[in-house]
N, C-alpha and C positions, 0 to 999 in steps of 0.2 A: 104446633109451634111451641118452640120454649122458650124461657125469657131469664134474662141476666136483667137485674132490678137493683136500683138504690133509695133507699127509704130516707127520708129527713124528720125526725122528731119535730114534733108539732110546739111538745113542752118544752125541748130545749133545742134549738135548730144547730145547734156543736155538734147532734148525736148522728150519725150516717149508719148505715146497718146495708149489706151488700147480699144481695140470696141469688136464687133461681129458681123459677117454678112453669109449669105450665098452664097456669092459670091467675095471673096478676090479681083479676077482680075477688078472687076468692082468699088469698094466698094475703092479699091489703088486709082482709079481712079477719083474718087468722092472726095478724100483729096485733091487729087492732082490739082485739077481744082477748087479750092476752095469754092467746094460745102458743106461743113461741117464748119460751123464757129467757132466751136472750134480748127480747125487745121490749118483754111486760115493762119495766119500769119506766122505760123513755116515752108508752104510747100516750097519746093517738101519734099515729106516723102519717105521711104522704108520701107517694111515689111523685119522684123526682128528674129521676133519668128510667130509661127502660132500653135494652136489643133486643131482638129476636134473633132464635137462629134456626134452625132445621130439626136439629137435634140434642140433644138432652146432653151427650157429649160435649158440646162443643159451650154450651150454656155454663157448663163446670168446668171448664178448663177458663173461661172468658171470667168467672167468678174468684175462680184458685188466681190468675191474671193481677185482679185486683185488689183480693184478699193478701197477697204474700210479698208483692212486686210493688216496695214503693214509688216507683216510674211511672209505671204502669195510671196508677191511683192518681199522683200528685198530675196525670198528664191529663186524666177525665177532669180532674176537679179542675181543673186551669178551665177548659175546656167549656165546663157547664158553668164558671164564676164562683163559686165556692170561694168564701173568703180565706186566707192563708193560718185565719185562727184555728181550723178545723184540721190542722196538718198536725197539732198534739193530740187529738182525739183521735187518730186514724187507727191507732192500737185496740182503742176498745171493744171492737168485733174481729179484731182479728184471730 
């Protein structure tokens, strides 16, 4: 399985971080130890939302979805409650 995943900064909960991996437990783990330099400063993170899909394809296209397509995003965040303050932060992973 692969996984479309969004992280929420622990330090500051404005921070959102969108990936993919095929391994969530490891992959949390890897933010957390700040092995990904786009996440070191915000960690510790939490996953927050998660998919699955079949294929590793389809997990990067669901990510590319979210990452580029303000609709797309502003329609999960609606979706999961995500307060409306977090919609000037949507930039900073992108």
């Amino acid at each position: 399985m692969f996984y479309l995943y969004i992280l929420q900064s622990l330090r500051d909960n404005r921070h959102i971080y969108y990936g993919q991996t095929n391994n969530l437990k490891r992959r949390l783990a890897q933010h957390n130890n700040g092995e990904n330099t786009s996440t070191r400063r915000f960690s510790p993170w939490k996953i927050v939302y998660y998919e699955a899909y079949t294929s590793r394809k389809l997990a990067l296209v669901r990510e590319k979805q979210l990452k580029h397509y303000g609709q797309a995003r502003t329609k999960l965040k609606k979706q999961l409650g995500f307060p409306k303050a977090l919609d000037q932060f949507n930039r900073l992973f992108d």
